[in-house]
C-alpha positions in Angstrom: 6.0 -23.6 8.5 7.3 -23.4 12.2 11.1 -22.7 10.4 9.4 -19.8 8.3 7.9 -18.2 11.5 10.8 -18.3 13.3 13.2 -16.8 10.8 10.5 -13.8 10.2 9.9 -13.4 13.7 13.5 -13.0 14.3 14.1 -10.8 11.3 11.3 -8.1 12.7 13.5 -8.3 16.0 16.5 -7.8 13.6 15.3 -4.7 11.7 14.0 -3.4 15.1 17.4 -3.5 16.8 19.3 -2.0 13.5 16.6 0.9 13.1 17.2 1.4 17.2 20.7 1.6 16.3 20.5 4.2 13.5 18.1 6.5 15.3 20.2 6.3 18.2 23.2 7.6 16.2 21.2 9.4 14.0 22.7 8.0 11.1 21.3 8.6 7.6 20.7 5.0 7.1 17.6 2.8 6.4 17.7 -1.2 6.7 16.3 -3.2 3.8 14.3 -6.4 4.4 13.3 -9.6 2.5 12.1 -12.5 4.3 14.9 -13.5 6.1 17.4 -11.2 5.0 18.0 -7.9 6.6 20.7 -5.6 5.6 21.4 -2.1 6.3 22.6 0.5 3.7 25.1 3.3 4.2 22.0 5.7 2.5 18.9 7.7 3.8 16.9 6.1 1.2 16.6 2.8 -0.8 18.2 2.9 -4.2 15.9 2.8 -6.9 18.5 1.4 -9.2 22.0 -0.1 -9.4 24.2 3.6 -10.1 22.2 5.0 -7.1 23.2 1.3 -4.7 27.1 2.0 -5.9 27.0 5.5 -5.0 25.1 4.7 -1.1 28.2 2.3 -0.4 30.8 3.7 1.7 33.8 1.0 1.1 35.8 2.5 4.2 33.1 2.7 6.4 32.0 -0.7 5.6 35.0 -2.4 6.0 35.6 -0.8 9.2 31.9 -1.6 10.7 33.0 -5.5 9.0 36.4 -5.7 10.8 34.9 -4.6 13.9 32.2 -6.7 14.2 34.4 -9.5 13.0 36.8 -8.6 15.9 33.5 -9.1 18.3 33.1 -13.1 16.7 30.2 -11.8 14.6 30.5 -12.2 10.6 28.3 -10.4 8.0 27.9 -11.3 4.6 31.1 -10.0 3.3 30.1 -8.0 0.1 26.6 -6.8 2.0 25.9 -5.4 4.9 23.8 -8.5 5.4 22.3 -11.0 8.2 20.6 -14.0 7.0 18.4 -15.8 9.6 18.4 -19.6 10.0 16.0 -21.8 11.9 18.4 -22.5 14.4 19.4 -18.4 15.0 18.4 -17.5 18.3 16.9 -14.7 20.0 20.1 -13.9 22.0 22.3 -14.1 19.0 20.2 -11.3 17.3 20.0 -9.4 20.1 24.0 -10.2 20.5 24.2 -8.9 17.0 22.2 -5.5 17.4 24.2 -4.6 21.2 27.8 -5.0 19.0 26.7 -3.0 16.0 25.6 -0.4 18.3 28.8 -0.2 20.2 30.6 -0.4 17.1 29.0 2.4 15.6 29.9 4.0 18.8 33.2 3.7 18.4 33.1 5.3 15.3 31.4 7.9 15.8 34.0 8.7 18.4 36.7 9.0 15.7 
């Protein structure tokens, strides 16, 4: 029970930072959560079936946003644009998380 809190708790936090980080840039994104999972999607709105989820994905713009992040020790799941939280993922490392994908999208927006 205690594990379950703390992954949900930290997911809210999660989907917080990321829908900061979009309205910030005013990007027309939206993040999808389950549980645990969090993810956010290259779309305004969530797909409503799998033709409408291949045409939101932006391969470029993904990879990029990947590499970067990568280059800044973080890792997303690489065929998402997905963060898992574990029982041991803390505060800071979320928090870590949402501070680099804002100044990666920065960056980006720069170019």
């Amino acid at each position: 029970h205690d594990a379950y809190a703390h992954m949900l708790e930290l997911a809210r936090r999660l989907v917080k930072g990321v829908e900061d980080v979009i309205a910030a840039h005013r990007l027309p994104w939206h993040v999808a959560n389950v549980g645990a999972r969090v993810e956010f999607v290259c779309s305004q709105k969530p797909s409503t079936n799998g033709t409408e989820a291949r045409a939101a994905m932006n391969l470029k713009l993904e990879a990029a946003i990947h590499l970067a992040l990568v280059n800044r020790g973080i890792l997303l799941a690489p065929f998402h644009n997905m963060m898992l939280l574990s029982p041991v993922t803390s505060e800071g490392q979320v928090d870590r998380l949402v501070i680099e994908l804002g100044n990666v999208v920065a960056e980006l927006s720069e170019r």
